[in-house]
Kinemage of the C-alpha trace (Angstrom):
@kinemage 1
@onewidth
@group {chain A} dominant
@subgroup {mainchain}
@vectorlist {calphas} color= white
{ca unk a 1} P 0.000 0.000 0.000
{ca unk a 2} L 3.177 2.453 0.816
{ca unk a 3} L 4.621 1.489 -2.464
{ca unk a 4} L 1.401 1.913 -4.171
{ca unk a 5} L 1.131 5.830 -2.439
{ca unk a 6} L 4.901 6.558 -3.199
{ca unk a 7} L 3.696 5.778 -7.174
{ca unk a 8} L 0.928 7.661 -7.395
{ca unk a 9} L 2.735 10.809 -6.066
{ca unk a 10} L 5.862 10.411 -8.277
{ca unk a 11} L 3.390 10.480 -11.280
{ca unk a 12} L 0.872 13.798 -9.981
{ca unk a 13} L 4.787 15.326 -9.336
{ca unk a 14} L 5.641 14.533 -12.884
{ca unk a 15} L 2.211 15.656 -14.179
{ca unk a 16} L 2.634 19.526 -12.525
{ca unk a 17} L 6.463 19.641 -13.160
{ca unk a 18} L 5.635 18.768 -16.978
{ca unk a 19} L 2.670 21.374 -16.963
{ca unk a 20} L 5.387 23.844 -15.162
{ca unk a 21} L 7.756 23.037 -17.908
{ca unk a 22} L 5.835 23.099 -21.047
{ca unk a 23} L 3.271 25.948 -19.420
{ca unk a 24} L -0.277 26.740 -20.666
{ca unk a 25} L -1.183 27.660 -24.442
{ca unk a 26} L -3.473 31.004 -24.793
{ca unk a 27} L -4.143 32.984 -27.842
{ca unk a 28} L -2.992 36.407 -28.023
{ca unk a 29} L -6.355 38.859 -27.327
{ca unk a 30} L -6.171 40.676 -30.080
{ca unk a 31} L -4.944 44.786 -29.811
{ca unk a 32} L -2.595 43.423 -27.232
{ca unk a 33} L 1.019 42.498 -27.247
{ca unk a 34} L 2.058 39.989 -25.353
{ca unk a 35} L 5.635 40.024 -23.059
{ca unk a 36} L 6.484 37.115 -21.088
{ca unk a 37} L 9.292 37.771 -18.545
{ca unk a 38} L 11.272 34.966 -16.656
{ca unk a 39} L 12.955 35.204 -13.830
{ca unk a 40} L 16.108 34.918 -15.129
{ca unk a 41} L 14.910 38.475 -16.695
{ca unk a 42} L 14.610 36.731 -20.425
{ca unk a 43} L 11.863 38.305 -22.361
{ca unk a 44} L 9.502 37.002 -24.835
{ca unk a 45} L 7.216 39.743 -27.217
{ca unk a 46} L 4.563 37.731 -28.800
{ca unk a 47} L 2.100 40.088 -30.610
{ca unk a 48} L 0.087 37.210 -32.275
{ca unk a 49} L -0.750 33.569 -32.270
{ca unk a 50} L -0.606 31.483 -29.409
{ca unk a 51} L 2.061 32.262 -25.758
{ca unk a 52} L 2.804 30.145 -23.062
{ca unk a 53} L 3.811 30.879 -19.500
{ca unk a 54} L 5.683 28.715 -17.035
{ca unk a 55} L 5.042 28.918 -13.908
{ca unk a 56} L 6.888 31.651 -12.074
{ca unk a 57} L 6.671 33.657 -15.538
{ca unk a 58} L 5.317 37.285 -15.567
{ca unk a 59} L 3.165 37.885 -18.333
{ca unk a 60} L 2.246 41.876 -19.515
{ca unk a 61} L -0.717 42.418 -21.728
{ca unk a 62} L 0.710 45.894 -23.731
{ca unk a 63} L -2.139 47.402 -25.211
{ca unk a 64} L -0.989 48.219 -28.747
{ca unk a 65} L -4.301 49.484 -30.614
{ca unk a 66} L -3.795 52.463 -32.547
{ca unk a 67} L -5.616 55.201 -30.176
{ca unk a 68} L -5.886 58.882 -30.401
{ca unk a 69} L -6.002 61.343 -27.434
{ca unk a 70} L -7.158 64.938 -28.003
{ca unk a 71} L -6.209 68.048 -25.677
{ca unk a 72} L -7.897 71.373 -25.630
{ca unk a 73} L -5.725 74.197 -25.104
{ca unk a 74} L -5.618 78.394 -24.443
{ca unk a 75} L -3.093 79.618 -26.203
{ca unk a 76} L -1.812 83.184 -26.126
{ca unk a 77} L -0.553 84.616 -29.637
{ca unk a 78} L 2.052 86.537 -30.404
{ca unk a 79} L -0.748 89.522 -30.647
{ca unk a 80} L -1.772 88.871 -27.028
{ca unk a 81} L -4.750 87.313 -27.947
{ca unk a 82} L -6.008 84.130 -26.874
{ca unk a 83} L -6.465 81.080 -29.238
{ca unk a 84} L -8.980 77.498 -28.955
{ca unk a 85} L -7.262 75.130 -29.626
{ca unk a 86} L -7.275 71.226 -29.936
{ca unk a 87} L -4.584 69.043 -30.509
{ca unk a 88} L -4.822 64.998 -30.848
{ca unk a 89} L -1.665 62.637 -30.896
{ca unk a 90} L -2.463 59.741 -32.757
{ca unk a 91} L -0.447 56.415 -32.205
{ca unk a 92} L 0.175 53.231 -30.548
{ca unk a 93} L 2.719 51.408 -28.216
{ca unk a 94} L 5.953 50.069 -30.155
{ca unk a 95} L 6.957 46.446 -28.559
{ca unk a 96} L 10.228 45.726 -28.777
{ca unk a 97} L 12.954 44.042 -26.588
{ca unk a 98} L 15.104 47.636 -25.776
{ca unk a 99} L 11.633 49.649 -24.906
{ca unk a 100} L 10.340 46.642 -22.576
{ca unk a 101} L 11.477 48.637 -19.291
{ca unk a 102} L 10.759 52.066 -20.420
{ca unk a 103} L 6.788 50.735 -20.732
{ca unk a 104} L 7.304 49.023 -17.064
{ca unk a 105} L 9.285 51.902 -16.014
{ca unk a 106} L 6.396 55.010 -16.985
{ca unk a 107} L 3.293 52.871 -16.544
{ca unk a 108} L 2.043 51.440 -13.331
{ca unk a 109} L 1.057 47.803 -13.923
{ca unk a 110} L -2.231 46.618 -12.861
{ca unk a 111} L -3.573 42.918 -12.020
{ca unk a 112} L -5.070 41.784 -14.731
{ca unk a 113} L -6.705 38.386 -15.875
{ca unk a 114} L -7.289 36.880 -19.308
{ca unk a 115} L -9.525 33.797 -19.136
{ca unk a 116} L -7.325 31.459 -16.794
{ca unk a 117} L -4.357 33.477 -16.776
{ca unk a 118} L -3.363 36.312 -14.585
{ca unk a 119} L -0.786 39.005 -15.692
{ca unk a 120} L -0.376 42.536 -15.407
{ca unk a 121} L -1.581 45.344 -17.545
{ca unk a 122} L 0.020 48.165 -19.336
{ca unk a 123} L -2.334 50.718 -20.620
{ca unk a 124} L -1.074 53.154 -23.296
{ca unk a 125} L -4.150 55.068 -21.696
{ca unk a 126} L -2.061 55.718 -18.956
{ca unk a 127} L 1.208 55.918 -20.577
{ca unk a 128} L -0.249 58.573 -22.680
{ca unk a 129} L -1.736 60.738 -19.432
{ca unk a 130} L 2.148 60.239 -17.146
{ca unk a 131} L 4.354 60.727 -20.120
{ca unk a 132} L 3.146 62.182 -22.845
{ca unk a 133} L 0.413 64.404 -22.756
{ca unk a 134} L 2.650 67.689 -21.271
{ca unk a 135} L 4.952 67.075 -24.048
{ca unk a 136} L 2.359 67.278 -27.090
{ca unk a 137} L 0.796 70.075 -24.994
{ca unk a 138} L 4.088 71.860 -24.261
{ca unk a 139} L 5.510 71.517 -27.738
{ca unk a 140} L 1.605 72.864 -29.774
{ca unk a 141} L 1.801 75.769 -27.120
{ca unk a 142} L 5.130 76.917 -28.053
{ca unk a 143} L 4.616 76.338 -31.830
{ca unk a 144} L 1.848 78.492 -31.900
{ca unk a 145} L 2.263 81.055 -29.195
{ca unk a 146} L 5.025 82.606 -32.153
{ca unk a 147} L 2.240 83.446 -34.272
{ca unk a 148} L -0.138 85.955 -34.911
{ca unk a 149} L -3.934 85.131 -34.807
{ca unk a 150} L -4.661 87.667 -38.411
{ca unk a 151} L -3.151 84.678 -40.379
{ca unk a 152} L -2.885 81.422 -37.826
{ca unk a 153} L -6.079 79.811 -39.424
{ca unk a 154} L -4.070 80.362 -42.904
{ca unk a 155} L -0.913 78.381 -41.434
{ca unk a 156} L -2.390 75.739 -39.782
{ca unk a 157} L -0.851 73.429 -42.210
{ca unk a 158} L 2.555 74.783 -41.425
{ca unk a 159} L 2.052 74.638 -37.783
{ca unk a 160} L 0.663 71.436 -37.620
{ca unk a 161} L 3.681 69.960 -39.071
{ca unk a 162} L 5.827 71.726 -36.633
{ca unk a 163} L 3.993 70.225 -33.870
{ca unk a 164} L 3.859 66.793 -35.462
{ca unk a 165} L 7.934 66.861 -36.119
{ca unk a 166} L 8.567 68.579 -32.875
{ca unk a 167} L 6.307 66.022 -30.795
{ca unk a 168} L 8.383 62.908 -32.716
{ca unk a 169} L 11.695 64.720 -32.318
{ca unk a 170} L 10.981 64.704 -28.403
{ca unk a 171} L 9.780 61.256 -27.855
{ca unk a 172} L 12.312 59.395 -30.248
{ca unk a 173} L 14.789 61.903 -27.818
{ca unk a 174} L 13.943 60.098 -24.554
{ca unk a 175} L 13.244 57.006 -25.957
{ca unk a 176} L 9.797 56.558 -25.420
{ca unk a 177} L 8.315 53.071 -26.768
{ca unk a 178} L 5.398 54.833 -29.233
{ca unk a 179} L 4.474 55.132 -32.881
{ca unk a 180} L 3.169 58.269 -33.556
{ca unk a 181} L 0.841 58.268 -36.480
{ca unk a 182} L -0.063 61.363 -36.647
{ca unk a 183} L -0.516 64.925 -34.445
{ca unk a 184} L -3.324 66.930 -35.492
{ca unk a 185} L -4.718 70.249 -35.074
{ca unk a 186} L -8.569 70.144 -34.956
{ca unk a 187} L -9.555 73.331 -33.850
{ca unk a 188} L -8.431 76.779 -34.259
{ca unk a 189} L -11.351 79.478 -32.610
{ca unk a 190} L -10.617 82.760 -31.597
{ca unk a 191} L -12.584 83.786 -28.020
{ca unk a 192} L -16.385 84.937 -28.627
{ca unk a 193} L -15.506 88.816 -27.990
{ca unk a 194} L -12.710 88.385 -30.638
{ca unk a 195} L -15.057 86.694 -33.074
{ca unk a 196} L -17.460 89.641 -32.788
{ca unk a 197} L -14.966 91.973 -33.085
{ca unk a 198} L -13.546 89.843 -36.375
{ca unk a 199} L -17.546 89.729 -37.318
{ca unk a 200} L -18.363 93.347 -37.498
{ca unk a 201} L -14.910 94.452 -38.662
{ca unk a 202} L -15.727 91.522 -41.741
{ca unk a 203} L -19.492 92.880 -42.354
{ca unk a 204} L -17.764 96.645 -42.603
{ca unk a 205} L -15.454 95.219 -44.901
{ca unk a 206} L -17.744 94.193 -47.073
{ca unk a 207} L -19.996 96.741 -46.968
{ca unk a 208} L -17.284 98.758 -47.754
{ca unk a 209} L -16.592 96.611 -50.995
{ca unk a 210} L -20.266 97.122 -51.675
{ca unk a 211} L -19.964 101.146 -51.405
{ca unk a 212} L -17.178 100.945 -53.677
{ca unk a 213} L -18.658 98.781 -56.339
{ca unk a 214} L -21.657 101.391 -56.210
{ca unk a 215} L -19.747 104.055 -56.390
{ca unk a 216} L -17.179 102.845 -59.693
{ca unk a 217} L -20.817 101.983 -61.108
{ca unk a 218} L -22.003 105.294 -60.697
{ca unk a 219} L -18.488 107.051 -61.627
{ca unk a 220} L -19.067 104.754 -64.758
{ca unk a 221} L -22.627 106.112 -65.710
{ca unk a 222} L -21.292 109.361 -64.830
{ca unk a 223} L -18.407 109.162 -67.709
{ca unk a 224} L -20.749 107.228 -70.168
{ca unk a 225} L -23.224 110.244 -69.645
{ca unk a 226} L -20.512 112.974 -70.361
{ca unk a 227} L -19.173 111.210 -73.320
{ca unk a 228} L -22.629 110.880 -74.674
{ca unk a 229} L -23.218 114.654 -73.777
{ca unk a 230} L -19.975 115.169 -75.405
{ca unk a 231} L -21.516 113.241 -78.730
{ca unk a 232} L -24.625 114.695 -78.624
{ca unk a 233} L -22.965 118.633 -78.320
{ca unk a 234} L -20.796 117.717 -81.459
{ca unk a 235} L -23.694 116.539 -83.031
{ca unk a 236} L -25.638 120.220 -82.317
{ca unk a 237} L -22.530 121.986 -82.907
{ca unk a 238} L -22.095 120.035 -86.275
{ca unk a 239} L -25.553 120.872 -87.183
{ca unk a 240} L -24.989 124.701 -85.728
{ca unk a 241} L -22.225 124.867 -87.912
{ca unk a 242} L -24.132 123.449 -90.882
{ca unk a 243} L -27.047 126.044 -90.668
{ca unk a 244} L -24.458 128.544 -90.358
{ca unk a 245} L -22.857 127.841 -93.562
{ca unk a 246} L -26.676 127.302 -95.131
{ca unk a 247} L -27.063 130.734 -94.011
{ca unk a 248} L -23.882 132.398 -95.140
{ca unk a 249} L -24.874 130.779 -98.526
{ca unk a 250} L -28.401 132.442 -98.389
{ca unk a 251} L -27.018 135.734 -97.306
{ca unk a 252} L -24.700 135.919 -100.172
{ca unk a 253} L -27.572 134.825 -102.649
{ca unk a 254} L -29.555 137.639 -101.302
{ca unk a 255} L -28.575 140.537 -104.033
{ca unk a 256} L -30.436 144.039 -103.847
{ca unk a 257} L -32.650 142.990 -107.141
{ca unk a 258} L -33.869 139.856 -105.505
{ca unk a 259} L -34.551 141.596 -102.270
{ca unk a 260} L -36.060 143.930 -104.528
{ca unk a 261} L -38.362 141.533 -106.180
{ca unk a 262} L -39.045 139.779 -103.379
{ca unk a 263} L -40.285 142.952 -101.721
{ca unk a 264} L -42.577 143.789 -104.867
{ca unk a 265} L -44.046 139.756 -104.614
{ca unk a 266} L -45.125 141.001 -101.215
{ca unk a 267} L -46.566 144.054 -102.227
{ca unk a 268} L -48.362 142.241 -104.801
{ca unk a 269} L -49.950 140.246 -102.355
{ca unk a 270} L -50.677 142.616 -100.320
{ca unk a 271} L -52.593 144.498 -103.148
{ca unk a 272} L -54.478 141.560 -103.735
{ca unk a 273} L -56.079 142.166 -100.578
{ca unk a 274} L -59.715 143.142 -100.468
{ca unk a 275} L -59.119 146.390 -98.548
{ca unk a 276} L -55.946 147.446 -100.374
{ca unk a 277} L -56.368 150.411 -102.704
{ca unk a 278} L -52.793 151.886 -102.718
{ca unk a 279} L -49.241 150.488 -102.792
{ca unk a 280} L -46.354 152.028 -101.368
{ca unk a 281} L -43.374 151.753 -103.138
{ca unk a 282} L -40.071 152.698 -100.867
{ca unk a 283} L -37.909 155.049 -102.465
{ca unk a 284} L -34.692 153.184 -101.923
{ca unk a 285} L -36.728 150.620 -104.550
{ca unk a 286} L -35.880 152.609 -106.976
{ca unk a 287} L -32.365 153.147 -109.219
{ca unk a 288} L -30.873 154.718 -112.284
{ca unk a 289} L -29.990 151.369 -113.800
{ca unk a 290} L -32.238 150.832 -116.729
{ca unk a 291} L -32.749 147.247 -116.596
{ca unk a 292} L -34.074 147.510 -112.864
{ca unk a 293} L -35.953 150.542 -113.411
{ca unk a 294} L -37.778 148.402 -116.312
{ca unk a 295} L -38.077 145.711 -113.910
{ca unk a 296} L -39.823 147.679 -111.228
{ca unk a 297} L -41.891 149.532 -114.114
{ca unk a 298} L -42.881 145.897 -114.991
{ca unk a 299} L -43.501 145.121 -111.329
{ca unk a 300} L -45.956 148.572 -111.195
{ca unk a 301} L -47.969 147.671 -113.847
{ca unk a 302} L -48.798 144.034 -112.570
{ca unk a 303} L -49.594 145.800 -109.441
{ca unk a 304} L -51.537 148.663 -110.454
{ca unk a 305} L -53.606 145.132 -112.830
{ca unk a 306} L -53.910 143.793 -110.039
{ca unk a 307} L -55.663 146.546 -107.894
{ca unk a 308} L -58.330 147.253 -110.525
{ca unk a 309} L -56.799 150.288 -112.271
């Protein structure tokens, strides 16, 4: 019966000392890195598949998702006015066997368990609030505390690069065990008062640009109208000038004999009147030229017909 005992606990011995040595199979959860310390301070990164631990192993969970963190900020400008603004770091833990003890080192573990397994977890939640978040903060303020807020919204390109470079610069200085994807700069809003201010002087601005459009218009009509006036005063002066030369041409058509004759035609009608008895002849009618003084003896007789005589 002894002997029988001493049997069956040589074989349970064997059983755990064979589960010790060959350890438990998990899969990897996934988003999570897997490190498996021993205590000989060996260290195993598995980021996929299945791990094992032995027994007096420590295994970390690393969360590795890519995660994003945003951070609003007051920033003064350069023109002592205050900027909204909101950065985000974008990234993820990078795993490797020389950043290890920089994760353990910045992020307080906590007790963890994954199905049947214990271990301890290392949130890049955390890492992100101990470590990192004064530096992104630190490095957007100082970026764009250098600029003035009349053209920041036209640079944020330019000065979201800066922060991105700066923030990498800065981490990849101390060593830190993160990817960063990407920084961003999500919002740039000047203070309520200031976008009032910016409102009104903007609406003036334009109205101003309306006043001027109205007034070129009207500066426009106002030239169109003299140059037609213009037109329309060569066109009377054209025509003055016209009548005046019609004129000159009339004046010197008008001889003394056709004045003369015209003056009898009148006289004739005049005799033809009902009431008309007598014609007056002027004097000055009259001349010592024979061929008018037979014209105006002609130009008797038809009257002196024409009154009945």
């Amino acid at each position: 019966m002894t002997k029988l005992l001493r049997t069956l606990a040589a074989g349970m011995a064997g059983i755990v000392l064979a589960s010790m040595l060959t350890g438990c199979g998990k899969v990897v959860p996934p988003g999570t890195t897997v490190i498996i310390l021993s205590p000989s301070g060996d260290s195993k990164i598995v980021s996929s598949g299945v791990y094992k631990g032995w027994g007096r192993d420590k295994v970390y969970f690393v969360d590795t998702k890519l995660k994003s963190y945003p951070k609003d900020l007051k920033i003064l400008c350069a023109d002592d006015i205050n900027m909204d603004v909101s950065v985000k770091w974008v990234g993820s833990f990078d795993v490797r066997s020389d950043t290890i003890d920089v994760i353990k080192a910045k992020v307080p573990a906590s007790q963890t368990r994954r199905g049947d397994v214990s271990g301890l977890e290392l949130s890049l939640d955390q890492f992100y609030k101990i470590a990192m978040e004064d530096i992104v903060s630190s490095i957007t303020r100082t970026t764009i505390s250098a600029y003035k807020t009349d053209n920041i919204r036209e640079q944020r390109e330019e000065i979201r690069n800066t922060v991105k470079q700066g923030v990498i610069a800065r981490l990849k200085e101390l060593k830190y065990p993160v990817d960063t994807a990407d920084v961003l700069i999500t919002n740039l809003d000047y203070p309520k008062e200031i976008t009032e201010m910016r409102k009104k002087i903007k609406n003036a601005e334009l109205k101003d640009l309306e006043n001027a459009a109205i007034a070129k218009a009207e500066v426009a009509k106002a030239r169109r109208d003299a140059e037609l006036a213009a037109e329309k005063g060569k066109a009377r002066l054209v025509e003055a000038e016209a009548d005046a030369a019609a004129n000159r041409v009339r004046a010197e058509s008008l001889t003394p004999e056709i004045i003369m004759i015209k003056q009898i035609e009148m006289y004739e009608k005049l005799a033809n009147g009902p009431n008309n008895t007598a014609v007056l002849i002027p004097f000055s009618a009259l001349g010592s030229d024979m061929d008018k003084t037979m014209l105006l003896r002609d130009s008797v007789e038809r009257l002196e017909k024409a009154a009945g005589k």
